[in-house]
Structures are given as structure tokens and as C-alpha cells.
C-alpha positions in Angstrom: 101.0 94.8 47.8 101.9 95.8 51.2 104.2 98.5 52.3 107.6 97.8 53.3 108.3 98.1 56.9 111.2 100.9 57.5 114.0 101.2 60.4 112.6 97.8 62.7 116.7 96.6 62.6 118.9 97.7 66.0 121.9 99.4 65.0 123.8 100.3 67.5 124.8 98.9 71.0 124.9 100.0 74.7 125.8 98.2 78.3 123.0 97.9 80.5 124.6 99.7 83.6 123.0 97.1 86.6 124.2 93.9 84.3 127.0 95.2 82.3 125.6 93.1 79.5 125.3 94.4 76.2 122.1 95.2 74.3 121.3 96.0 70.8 119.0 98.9 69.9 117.5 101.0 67.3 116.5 104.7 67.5 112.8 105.9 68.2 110.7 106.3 65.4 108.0 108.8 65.0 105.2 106.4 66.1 107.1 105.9 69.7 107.9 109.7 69.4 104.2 111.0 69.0 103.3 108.9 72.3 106.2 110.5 74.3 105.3 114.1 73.6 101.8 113.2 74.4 103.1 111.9 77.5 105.4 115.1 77.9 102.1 117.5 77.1 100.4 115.8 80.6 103.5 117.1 82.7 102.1 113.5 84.7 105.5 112.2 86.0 103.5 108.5 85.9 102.6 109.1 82.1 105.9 110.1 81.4 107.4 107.3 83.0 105.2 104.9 81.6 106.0 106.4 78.0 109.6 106.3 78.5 109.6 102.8 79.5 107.4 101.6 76.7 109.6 103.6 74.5 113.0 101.6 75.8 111.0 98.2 75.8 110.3 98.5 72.1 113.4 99.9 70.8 115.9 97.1 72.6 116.8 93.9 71.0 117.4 91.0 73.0 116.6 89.6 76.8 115.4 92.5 78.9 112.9 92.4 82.1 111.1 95.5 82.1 110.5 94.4 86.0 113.7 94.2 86.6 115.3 97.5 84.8 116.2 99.9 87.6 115.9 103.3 87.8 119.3 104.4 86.4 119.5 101.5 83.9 116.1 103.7 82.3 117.6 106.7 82.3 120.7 105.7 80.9 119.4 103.9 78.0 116.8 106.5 77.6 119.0 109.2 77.0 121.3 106.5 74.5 118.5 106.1 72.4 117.3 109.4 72.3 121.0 110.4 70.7 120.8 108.2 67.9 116.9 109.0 67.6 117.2 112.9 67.1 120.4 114.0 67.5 123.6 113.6 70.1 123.7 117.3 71.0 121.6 119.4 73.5 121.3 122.7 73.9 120.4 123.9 77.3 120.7 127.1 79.2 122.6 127.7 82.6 123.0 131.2 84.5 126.4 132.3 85.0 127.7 132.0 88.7 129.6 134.9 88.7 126.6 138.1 87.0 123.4 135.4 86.2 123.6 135.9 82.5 122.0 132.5 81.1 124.5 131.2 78.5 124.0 128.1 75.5 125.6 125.2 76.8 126.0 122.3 74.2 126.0 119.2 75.7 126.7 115.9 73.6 124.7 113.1 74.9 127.2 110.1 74.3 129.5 111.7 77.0 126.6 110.7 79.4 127.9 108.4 82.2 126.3 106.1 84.1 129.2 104.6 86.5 128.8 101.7 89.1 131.0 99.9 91.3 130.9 96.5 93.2 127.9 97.3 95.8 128.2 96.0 99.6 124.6 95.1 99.7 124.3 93.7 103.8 123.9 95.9 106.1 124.0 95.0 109.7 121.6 97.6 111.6 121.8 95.3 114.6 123.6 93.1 116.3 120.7 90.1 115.3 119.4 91.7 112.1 120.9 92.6 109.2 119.1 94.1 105.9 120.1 92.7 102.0 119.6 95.5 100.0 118.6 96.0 96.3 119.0 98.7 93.6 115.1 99.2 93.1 113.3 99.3 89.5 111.1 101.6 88.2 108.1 99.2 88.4 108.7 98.6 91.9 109.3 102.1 93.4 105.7 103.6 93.5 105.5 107.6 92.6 102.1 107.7 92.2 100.4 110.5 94.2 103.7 111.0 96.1 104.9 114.2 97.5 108.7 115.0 96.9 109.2 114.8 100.5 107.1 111.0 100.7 109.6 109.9 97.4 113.1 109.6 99.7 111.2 107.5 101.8 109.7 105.4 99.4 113.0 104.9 97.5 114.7 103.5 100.9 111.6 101.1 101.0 112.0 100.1 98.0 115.7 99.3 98.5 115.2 96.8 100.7 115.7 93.5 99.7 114.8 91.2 102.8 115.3 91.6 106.7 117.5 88.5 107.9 117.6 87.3 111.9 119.2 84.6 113.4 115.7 82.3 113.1 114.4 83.4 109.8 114.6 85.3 106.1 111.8 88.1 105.2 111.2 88.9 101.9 110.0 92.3 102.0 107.9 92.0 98.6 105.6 89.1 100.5 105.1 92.0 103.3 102.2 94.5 103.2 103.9 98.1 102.5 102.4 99.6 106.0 104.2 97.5 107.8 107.4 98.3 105.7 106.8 101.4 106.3 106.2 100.4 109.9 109.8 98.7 110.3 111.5 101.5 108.9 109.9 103.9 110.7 111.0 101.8 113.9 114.7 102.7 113.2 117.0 104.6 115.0 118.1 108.1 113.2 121.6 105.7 113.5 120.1 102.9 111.7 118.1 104.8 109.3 121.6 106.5 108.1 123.4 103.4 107.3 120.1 102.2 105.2 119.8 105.9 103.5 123.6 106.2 102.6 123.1 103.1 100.4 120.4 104.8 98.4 122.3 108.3 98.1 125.4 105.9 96.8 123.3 104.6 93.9 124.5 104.5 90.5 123.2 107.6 88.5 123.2 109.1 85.2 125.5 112.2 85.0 126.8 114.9 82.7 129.8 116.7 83.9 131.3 119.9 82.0 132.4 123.5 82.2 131.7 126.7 80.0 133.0 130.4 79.9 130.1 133.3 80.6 129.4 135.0 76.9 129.5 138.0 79.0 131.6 138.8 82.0 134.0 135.5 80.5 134.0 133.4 84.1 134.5 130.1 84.0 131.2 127.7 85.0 130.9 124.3 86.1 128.3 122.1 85.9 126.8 119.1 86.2 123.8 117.3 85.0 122.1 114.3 86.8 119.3 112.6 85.7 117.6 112.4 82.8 115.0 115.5 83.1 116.9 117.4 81.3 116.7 115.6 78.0 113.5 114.6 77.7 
């Protein structure tokens, strides 16, 4: 007689922040569990990545393109699932502003926002060429033996959808990524700005609270962006 199989049904729901469409999901189980603190024992951001992903693939129910899942979409669900998986509250530690004594800070994961807004995705960097931009996905933005000061870069490449003239339409994805690279690096500082503003205006994944210092009793506020913190 075979064993029966234990907590396979979603239970809860969240809104997928790039589609607003709503997902079913279930909480992690131990065998998706063990393979994320593997992943978290390599401190290997691509590992970690890659374990994160697998670990949002498998616990949603319903239509989802793991292609097509961008970067704050991840993190958002991410950080939903791992509520229901092991608990909604955090602890972590912040100094105080005001004398540097690190305090407790609870912080309850379903107040996690992710918060987007109609996007103005043209931008005109000329008077003859104008770039349609794109939120980019984790499986498109390549990390992989990148310093920090190569990822901004490779975040604004990735954002870019297609380059559109007068004559013609390029799909950047059909392009080799040194001559991307090329065409970016061809900008003015000017025309660089307008592209990088659209990146630094990107939908992200934020906790924002206050606490008062256990010790001197000053009043702290923080905020949390990203999902490093709760992994």
C-alpha cells in the first residue's frame, strides 16, 4: 500500500505584481526546504537564485512562465510563500541611529509590498530613435560572474526591449550582447539618464516600519528592500 501524499493542495492566494493576476499556492515543504539551505550554505548568488526560483515554480498553482517572471515578481512571491511556509514574523537586528545599540525588530512578512503603477515604457533618446523598454526577468538578466559595479549595467541592458527608427524595429534579444553593450555604451551621459531612471523606477519589494532604541529610547525608521533579508 502506498503512502499517502501530504500538503500537495495550494491554499492560499497572492497577485502576481507584473500581471496583477492572481495565483494559488501552497507553502514549502521540507523537500523544497533542504534544497534552499543547500543553496544558502554555497553563499553562490546563482545557486541561490536558481533554488528560489525552483522553489516558487513548484509551490504555484496555475499558468506561470518561469521566463517571463521578473525580478520583483520573485521576490515578492518568494517572501509570500515563505510566510505561510515557516512563519509570518522575522526577527532581525538594526543599530540605533541615535548610540548604535542593535535592537530586535519584528517584522511581519504579509505587510510586505510590492507596489506598481502604469509604466511609460518609450523612451525617445533621439529625435529618430526611441527605445521600448521592459521590466527584465530573472532568467534574462545574467549575474553570473558579475561584479556589483558590471550588475547596473547589465540590468539597463536587460531592460531594453527593442530600438525603433523611422526605417526599422530591433529586437534586442535577436542582437549579440556586445553589441548591446556597444549601443549603450554609445549614449550620451543625457541619454543614458533617461534609460537608467526607468530602471531605478522599477517596481520593488519593500518593508517600511519604525522602532524605539531598547536603550537610549529614540525613535528609528527603517526600511527593507529586497528580499535578502528573508532568506
Amino acid at each position: 500500500m502506498a503512502l499517502p501524499v501530504l500538503n500537495e493542495t495550494p491554499r492560499y492566494e497572492l497577485t502576481v505584481p507584473s500581471t496583477n493576476k492572481r495565483i494559488k499556492f501552497r507553502p514549502y515543504l521540507v523537500k523544497e526546504e533542504k534544497v534552499l539551505l543547500i543553496a544558502s550554505e554555497t553563499n553562490d548568488r546563482d545557486s541561490i537564485m536558481e533554488a528560489i526560483t525552483d522553489t516558487v515554480m513548484s509551490c504555484v498553482h496555475g499558468e506561470l512562465s518561469r521566463d517571463k517572471l521578473t525580478m520583483f515578481d520573485l521576490e515578492y512571491m518568494f517572501i509570500k510563500i515563505r510566510s505561510k511556509s515557516v512563519g509570518e514574523n522575522v526577527q532581525l537586528y538594526y543599530l540605533c541611529q541615535e548610540c548604535e545599540t542593535q535592537n530586535t525588530v519584528n517584522v511581519n512578512l504579509d505587510e510586505v509590498v510590492c507596489e506598481t503603477s502604469e509604466i511609460k515604457n518609450i523612451i525617445k533618446i533621439s529625435d529618430d530613435i526611441a527605445l521600448e523598454m521592459r521590466y527584465p526577468s530573472y532568467s534574462g538578466f545574467d549575474i553570473e560572474n558579475q561584479e556589483e559595479s558590471e550588475m547596473g549595467f547589465s540590468l539597463i541592458a536587460s531592460s531594453i526591449k527593442s530600438v525603433m527608427t523611422e526605417e526599422e524595429r530591433i529586437e534586442i534579444s535577436e542582437e549579440p550582447k556586445e553589441e548591446v553593450y556597444k549601443f549603450i555604451e554609445s549614449m550620451t551621459t543625457e541619454q543614458f539618464q533617461r534609460v537608467a531612471n526607468f530602471v531605478r523606477e522599477m517596481p520593488v519589494v519593500k518593508y517600511e516600519s519604525s522602532f524605539t532604541c531598547q536603550k537610549c529610547g529614540a525613535d528609528n525608521e527603517f526600511e527593507i528592500r529586497g528580499m535578502q533579508n528573508f532568506f
